[in-house]
Each structure stands twice: as structure tokens, then as C-alpha cells.
Residue, then its C-alpha position, 0 to 999 in steps of 0.5 A: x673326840x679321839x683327836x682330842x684324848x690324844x692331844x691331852x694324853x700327849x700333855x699330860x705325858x709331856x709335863x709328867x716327864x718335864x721338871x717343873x720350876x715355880x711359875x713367874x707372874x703371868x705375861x700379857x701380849x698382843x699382836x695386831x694384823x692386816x692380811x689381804x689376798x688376791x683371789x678369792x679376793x678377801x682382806x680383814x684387820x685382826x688383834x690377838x690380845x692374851x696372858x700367859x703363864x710360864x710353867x717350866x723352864x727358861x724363856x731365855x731359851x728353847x726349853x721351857x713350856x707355858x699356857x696361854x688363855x687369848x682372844x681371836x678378834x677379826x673383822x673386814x666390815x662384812x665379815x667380824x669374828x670374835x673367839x676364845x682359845x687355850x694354848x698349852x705349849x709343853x715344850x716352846x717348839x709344840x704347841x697345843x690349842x683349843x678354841x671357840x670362834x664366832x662371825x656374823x657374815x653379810x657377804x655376796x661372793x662373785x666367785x660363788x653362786x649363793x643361791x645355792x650356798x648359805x654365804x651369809x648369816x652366823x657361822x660357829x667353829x670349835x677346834x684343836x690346833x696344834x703347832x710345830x717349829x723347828x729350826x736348824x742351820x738356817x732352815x726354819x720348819x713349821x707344820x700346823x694341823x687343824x680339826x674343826x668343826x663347823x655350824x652354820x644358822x640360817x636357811x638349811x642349804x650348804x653353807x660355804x667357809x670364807x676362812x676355808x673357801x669350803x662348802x660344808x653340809x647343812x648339818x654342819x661340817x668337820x674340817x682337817x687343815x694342814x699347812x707346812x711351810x719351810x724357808x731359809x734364813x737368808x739374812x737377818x731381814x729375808x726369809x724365803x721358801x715354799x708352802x702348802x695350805x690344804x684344807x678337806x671337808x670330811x663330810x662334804x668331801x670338798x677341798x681347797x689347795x693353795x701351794x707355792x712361794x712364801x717370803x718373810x721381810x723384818x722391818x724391825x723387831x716389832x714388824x713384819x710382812x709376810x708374802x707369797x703366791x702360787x695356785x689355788x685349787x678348788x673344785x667349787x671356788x674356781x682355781x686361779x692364781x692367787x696372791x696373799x700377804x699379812x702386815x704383823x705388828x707385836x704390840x707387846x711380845x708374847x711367850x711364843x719362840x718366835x718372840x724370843x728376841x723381843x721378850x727382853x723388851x717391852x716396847x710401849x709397855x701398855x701392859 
């Protein structure tokens, strides 16, 4: 709770000290995703469908704000998520999040004992997000942190987080994640660098390390792939050498910095 007077306090201070301009009309997006890693071996589809409203600011630039109402939606035929989330961005840069996610589980992991673990069955999750960018002299910074909290339904042993690759309590789990990543510009289409994907159980006292490389390769304004790998270590998921990559295709170009190129452009104007 205290996370969350924060967050909203920081908002509210935000657009207090921000000049508001009259907001335009709402903006549809959607963005679409394949994402596969090597081990724990895992893969999903995902779509991302939102509107979002301008509130201040020019979005030809860095220095607007805006809010955005989504849909979370992911499924790898054994593992299918539906959620809700509220964005509230003050700034381009800063982005400030709240969410509700669901998923029905039917999973049989061969790096986990689920005899002992609740791997299957439904799994709820409520979290605050927040998401920072940076940029300068072709060095991109991006820091997100997450809290959430977890409730599994079923038989009442520790349940285990396919997302997080954490085993939480039976009463449920509270989770804080942070993900730096930093990476050069190379040219126009690479982008390489190095990041750190750390998640920690508060009440369990479990966690999940992976940190290492990471490249980004633009196929076209539409497309990207996004790939790295490096050691993943977890005191109950085995640590090994692990792999990942996520295929990006943006349907129609979000209120995101990152879609600043796109937004000019709507490219199959479905919306």
C-alpha cells in the first residue's frame, strides 16, 4: 500500500507542476508477440490491444504525457492469461501502471517437482508497474520495477510462478521484480547491450536471477526481434544457461516514446 500512496502522490505531483493543453481524441493501438526461451523452456503468443488519451504536451516530442486503458492477453495452449491494466504516463519518459491479470495453468514441468508444488490450476496477480527511459548519445537506459501480488487456487501447497519462475506460499505471494537493461545504438538496425532480470519472493524468500547480453535487430518500422542470453539462477528451478528472444510486430502504433517514429503513420489503419 505504501508503494501504491507513492506512486499516486508522484502523479498527482506530476501533472500539478505540468501545463495541460486540451486533450485530442483517444488513440488505438495494438501490438502483437511471439517470445520463447531455452530453459526453463517456455513459449507463448501475446496481443496487446489499448486506447489512449493525450494529456498534455506535444507527441511529436519527448515532452508530453498521456493515459492508456489495455488489455493483456497471452497464451501457450497450456498456459492462457487474460488482464486489465491502467497506464498513466506524466511524462513520455515515466511510465506509471496498475494491473489485474488471470491464467488457467495445465503445466507439467520437468524442472520441477509438482508433487510438492501447485503448478497447475488458476493463478491471479494484482500490480503496480513503473517504467523508466532514457536516452543520450546513443545509449539507451530503461529500468522497470514491479510489486505484485499473487493468489493461487487449488490444493493449498506452494504454488510456483511460470512468469517469475518463483515458488510463493500457500497463502499467496508478494513479489518485487527489477529489470535494467542498457544498450547502444549501433546503427539504425542493432542495438546491443547487457541486462538484469531479478525477481524476489518477500514471503517465501525465493528468487530468480537471469542476467547477461541482450540485442535488438529492426527489421522494419513495424518489426522487431529482440534476443539475448546469459545464466539464470534459482535455488528451486535448477540454474542453467538460458536463452530467450521475442518477435514484436505493432499493428497500429501506440502513445509509447518508442512508437515515436511510427505515430506519424498508420500502417494498415484497422483502427
Amino acid at each position: 500500500m505504501p508503494l501504491f500512496i507513492n506512486i499516486v502522490c508522484l502523479t498527482l505531483f506530476s501533472f500539478w507542476f505540468t501545463p495541460i493543453v486540451q486533450a485530442t481524441e483517444p488513440l488505438a493501438d495494438l501490438k502483437t508477440s511471439f517470445s520463447a526461451r531455452t530453459y526453463p523452456i517456455g513459449a507463448q503468443f501475446a496481443a496487446s490491444p489499448g486506447i489512449a488519451l493525450p494529456i498534455w504536451g506535444d507527441t511529436s516530442t519527448w515532452k508530453y504525457g498521456y493515459a492508456r486503458l489495455g488489455l493483456n492477453l497471452a497464451s501457450s495452449l497450456v498456459v492462457n492469461r487474460a488482464g486489465v491494466e491502467i497506464q498513466v504516463n506524466p511524462i513520455s519518459i515515466l511510465g506509471l501502471s496498475a494491473g489485474y491479470d488471470t491464467g488457467v495453468r495445465n503445466i507439467t514441468p520437468k524442472y520441477l517437482d509438482c508433487s510438492l508444488y501447485e503448478c497447475n490450476h488458476r493463478l491471479d496477480r494484482k500490480y503496480l508497474k513503473m517504467l523508466l527511459l532514457g536516452a543520450s548519445h546513443g545509449v539507451i537506459l530503461s529500468v522497470m520495477g514491479r510489486y505484485e501480488e499473487l493468489r493461487a487456487y487449488g490444493s493449498r501447497k506452494p504454488f510456483f510462478d511460470e512468469m517469475t519462475l518463483l515458488v510463493g506460499s500457500s497463502t499467496g505471494e508478494n513479489v518485487l521484480t527489477w529489470n535494467p537493461a542498457l544498450l547502444y545504438v549501433l546503427n539504425e538496425n542493432w542495438k546491443l547491450g547487457a541486462t538484469s532480470l531479478y525477481s524476489h519472493a518477500l514471503d517465501t524468500g525465493d528468487y530468480s536471477h537471469l542476467y547477461g547480453p541482450v540485442g535488438s535487430y529492426t527489421v522494419s518500422p513495424q518489426f522487431n526481434i529482440l534476443g539475448g542470453g546469459g545464466l539464470n539462477r534459482s535455488p528451486v528451478v535448477h540454474s542453467g544457461w538460458a536463452a530467450f528472444f521475442v518477435l514484436q510486430y505493432t499493428v497500429e502504433p501506440s502513445l509509447s516514446i518508442v512508437d515515436l517514429p511510427l505515430r506519424k503513420k498508420s500502417y494498415l489503419g484497422i483502427f
